[in-house]
C-alpha positions as CSV (number, residue, x, y, z in Angstrom):
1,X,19.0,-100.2,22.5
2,X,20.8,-96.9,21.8
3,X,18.9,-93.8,22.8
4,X,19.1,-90.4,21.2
5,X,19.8,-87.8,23.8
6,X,20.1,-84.0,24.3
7,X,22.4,-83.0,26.6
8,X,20.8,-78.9,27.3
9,X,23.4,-77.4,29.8
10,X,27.1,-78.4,30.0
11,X,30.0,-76.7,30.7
12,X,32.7,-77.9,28.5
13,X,35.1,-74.9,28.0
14,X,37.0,-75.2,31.7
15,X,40.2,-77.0,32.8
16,X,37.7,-80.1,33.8
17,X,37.9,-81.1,30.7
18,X,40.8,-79.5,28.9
19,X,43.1,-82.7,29.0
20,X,40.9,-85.2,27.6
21,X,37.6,-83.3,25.9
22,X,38.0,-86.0,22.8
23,X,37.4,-89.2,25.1
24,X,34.5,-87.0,27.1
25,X,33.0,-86.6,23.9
26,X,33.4,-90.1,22.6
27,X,31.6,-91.8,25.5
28,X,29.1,-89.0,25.3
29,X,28.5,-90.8,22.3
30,X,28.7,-94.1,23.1
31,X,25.6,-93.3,25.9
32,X,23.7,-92.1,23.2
33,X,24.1,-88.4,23.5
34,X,24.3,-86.9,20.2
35,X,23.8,-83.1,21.2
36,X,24.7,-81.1,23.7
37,X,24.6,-77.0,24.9
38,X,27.8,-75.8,26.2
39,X,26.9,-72.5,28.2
40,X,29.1,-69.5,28.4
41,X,29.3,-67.9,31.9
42,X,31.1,-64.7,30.9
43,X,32.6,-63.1,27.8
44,X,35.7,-65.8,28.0
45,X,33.8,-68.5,28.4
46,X,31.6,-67.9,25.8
47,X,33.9,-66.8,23.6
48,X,36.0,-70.5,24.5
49,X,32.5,-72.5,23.9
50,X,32.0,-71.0,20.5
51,X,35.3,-71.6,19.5
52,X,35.0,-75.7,20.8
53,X,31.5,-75.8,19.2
54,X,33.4,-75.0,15.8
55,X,35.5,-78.0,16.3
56,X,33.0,-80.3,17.7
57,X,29.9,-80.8,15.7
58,X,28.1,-82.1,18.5
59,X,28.2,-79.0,20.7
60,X,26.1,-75.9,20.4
61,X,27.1,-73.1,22.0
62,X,25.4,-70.7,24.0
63,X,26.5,-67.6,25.2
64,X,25.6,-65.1,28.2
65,X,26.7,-63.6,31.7
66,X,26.2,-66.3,35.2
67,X,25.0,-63.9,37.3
68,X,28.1,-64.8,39.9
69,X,29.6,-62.9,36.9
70,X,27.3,-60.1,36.9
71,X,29.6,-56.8,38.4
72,X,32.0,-57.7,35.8
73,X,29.3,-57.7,32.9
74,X,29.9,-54.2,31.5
75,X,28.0,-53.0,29.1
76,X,27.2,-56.3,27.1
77,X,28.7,-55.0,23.4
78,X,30.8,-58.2,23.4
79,X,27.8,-60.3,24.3
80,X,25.4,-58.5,21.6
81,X,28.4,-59.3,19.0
82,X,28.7,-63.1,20.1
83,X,24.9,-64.3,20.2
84,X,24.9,-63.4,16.5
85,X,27.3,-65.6,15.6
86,X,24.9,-67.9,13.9
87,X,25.7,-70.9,15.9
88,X,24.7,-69.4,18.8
89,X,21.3,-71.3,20.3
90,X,20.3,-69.5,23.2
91,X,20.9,-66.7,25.4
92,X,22.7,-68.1,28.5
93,X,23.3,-68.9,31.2
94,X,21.1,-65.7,32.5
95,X,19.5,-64.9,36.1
96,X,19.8,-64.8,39.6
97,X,21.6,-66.7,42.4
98,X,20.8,-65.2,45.8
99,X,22.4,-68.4,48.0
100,X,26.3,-67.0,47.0
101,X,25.7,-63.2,46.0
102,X,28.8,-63.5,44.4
103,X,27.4,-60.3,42.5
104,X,25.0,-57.9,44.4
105,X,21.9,-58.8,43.7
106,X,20.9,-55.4,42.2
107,X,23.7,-55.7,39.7
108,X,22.1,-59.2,39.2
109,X,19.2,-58.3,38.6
110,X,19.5,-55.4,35.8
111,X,22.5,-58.0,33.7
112,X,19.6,-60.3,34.0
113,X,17.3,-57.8,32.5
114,X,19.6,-56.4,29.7
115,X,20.3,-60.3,28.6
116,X,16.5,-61.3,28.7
117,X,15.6,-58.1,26.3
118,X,19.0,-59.4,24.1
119,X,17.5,-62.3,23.9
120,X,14.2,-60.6,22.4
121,X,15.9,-58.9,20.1
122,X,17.7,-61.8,18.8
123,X,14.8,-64.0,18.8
124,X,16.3,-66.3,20.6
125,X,15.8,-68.6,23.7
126,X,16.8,-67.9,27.2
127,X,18.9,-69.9,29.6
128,X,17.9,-69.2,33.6
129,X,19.9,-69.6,36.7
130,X,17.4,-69.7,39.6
131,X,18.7,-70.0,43.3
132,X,16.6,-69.1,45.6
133,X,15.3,-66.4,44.0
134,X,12.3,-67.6,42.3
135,X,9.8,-64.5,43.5
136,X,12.4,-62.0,41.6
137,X,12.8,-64.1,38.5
138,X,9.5,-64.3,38.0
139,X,9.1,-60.5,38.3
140,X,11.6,-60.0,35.9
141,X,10.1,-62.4,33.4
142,X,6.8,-60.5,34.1
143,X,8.8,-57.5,32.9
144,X,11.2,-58.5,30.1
145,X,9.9,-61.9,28.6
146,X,7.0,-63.0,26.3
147,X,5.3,-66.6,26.8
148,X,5.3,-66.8,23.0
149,X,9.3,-67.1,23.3
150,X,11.2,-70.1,24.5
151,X,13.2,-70.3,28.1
152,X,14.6,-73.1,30.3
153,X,15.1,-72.7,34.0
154,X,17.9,-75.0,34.1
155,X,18.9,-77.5,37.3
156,X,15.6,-77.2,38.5
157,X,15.4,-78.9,41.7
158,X,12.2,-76.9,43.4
159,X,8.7,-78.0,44.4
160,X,5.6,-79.0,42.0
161,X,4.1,-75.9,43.4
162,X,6.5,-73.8,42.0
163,X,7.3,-75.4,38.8
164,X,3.9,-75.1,37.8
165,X,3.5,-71.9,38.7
166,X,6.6,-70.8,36.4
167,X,5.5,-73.4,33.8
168,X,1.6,-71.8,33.9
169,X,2.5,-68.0,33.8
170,X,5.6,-68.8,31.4
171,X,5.2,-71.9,29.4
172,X,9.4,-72.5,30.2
173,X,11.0,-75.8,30.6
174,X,12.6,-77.3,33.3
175,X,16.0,-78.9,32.6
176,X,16.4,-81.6,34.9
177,X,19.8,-83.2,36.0
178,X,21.6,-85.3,38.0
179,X,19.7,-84.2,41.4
180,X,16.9,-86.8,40.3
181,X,19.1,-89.5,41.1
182,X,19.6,-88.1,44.9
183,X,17.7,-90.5,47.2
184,X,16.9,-87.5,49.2
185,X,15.9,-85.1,46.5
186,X,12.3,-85.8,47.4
187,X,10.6,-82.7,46.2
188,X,12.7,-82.9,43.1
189,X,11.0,-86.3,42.6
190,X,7.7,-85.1,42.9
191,X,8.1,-82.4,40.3
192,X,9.4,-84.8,37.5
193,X,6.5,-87.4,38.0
194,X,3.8,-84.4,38.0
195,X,5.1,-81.7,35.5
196,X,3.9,-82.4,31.8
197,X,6.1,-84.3,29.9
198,X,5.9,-81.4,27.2
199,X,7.9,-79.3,29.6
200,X,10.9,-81.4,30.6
201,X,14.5,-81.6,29.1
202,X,17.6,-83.2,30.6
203,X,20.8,-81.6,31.3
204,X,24.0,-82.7,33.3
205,X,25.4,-78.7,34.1
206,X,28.6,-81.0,33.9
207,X,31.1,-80.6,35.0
208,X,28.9,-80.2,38.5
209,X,25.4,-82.1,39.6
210,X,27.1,-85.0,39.2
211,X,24.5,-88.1,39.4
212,X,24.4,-91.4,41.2
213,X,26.6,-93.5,41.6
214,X,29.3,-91.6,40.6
215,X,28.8,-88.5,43.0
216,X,32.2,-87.0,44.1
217,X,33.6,-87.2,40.8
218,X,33.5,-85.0,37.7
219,X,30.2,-84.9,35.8
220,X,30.3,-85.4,31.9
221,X,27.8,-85.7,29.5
222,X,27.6,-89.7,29.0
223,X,25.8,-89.9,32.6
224,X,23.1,-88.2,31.3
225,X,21.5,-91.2,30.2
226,X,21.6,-92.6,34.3
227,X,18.9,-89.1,34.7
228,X,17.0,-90.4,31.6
229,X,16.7,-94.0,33.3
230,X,15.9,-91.8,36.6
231,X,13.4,-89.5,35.2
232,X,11.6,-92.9,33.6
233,X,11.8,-94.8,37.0
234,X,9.9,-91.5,38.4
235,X,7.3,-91.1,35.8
236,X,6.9,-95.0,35.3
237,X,7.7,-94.5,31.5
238,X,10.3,-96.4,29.6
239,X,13.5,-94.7,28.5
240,X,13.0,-94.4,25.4
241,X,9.8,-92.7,25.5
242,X,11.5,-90.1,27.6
243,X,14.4,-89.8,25.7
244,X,12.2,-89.4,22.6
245,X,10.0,-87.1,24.5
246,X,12.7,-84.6,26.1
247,X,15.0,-84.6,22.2
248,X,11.6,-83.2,21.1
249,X,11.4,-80.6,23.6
250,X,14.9,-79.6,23.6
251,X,14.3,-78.9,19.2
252,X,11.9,-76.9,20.4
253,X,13.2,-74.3,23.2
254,X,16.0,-74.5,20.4
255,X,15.5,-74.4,17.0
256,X,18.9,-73.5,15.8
257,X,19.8,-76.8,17.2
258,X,20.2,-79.5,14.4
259,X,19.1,-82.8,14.9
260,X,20.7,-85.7,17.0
């Protein structure tokens, strides 16, 4: 049996995949991935993903400022011009990443800001980058973002506690990777068999997070379906029900995204 999939984060613009996007793509296929987000991190990474999404009718692109990227930002004309490009989905990838600091987290924290009320404007959904920094995303959602709209915190890999808590105050979905094939990602674990079903969608962030067994080597968007199998192992579902179940969701937090 074939499943339809969503793949909702991927990086496919980078050198990872420069030499041989058509076979990626192919196999992505093949696995039953019909759709996937490609997220810009920057104006020439969003520019590059709109520009692949174009050519491949399977990607959507999304465009916004990583906030490793933030003190190069500027004053987001160029990102106001791209995320009305009407193939544009989301917003993204938006937020805060307080483990690196690339960017000081004041500078952070205001590109965050000016993205999230973008992405109000626009009407459209926001993608969130959250590492280790969950009190101060959650402030700024307090103070730039509406329930009624659509947002993913994307690579979740935090405790119950705090997914519902974002989930309760926010209604956002959790994109969920290829952590929840890590033996030890035990708190991960415990968040996918407990969060509503309503809430999940599945993601690779390719090509990072790679998932079991093939950890070491470059992620791509075929392996999402090893998360689906993981994420029905956790919730004792069958695959198809979540694969059903998380393509439903992902229309949802975007509805410029045409069916698999």
């Amino acid at each position: 049996m074939t499943l339809d999939l969503v793949d909702t984060h991927a990086h496919l613009d980078g050198e990872a995949f420069v030499e041989d996007l058509d076979a990626v793509l192919d196999r992505a296929m093949q696995a039953g991935v019909r759709r996937i987000v490609s997220a810009g991190q920057d104006e020439a990474t969003s520019a590059a993903t709109i520009a692949l999404a174009a050519a491949h009718p399977a990607l959507a692109p999304a465009v916004g400022v990583h906030p490793h990227e933030a003190k190069n930002a500027g004053d987001l004309t160029w990102l106001a011009a791209a995320a009305q490009n009407p193939a544009v989905v989301a917003v993204g990838e938006m937020g805060l990443d307080y483990h690196y600091d690339f960017s000081e987290r004041s500078i952070q924290r205001d590109v965050f800001a000016r993205q999230l009320d973008l992405a109000a404007r626009l009407d459209l959904p926001a993608i969130i980058h959250c590492r280790e920094a969950e009190d101060d995303v959650a402030l700024l959602l307090r103070e730039h973002f509406d329930r009624s709209r659509r947002a993913v915190i994307h690579c979740w890999t935090g405790d119950w506690t705090s997914a519902k808590a974002f989930i309760d105050e926010f209604d956002v979905y959790l994109g969920i990777g290829g952590a929840a094939t890590f033996k030890n990602a035990l708190q991960l674990h415990d968040t996918i068999a407990r969060a509503p079903l309503d809430r999940l969608v599945l993601e690779t962030d390719c090509p990072y997070m790679t998932p079991t067994p093939f950890r070491g080597k470059r992620n791509e968007p075929a392996h999402l379906a090893l998360t689906c199998s993981r994420v029905a192992e956790l919730r004792g579902s069958s695959e198809a029900e979540i694969a059903a179940a998380t393509t439903a969701n992902a229309a949802r937090l975007f509805p410029r995204l045409s069916p698999p």
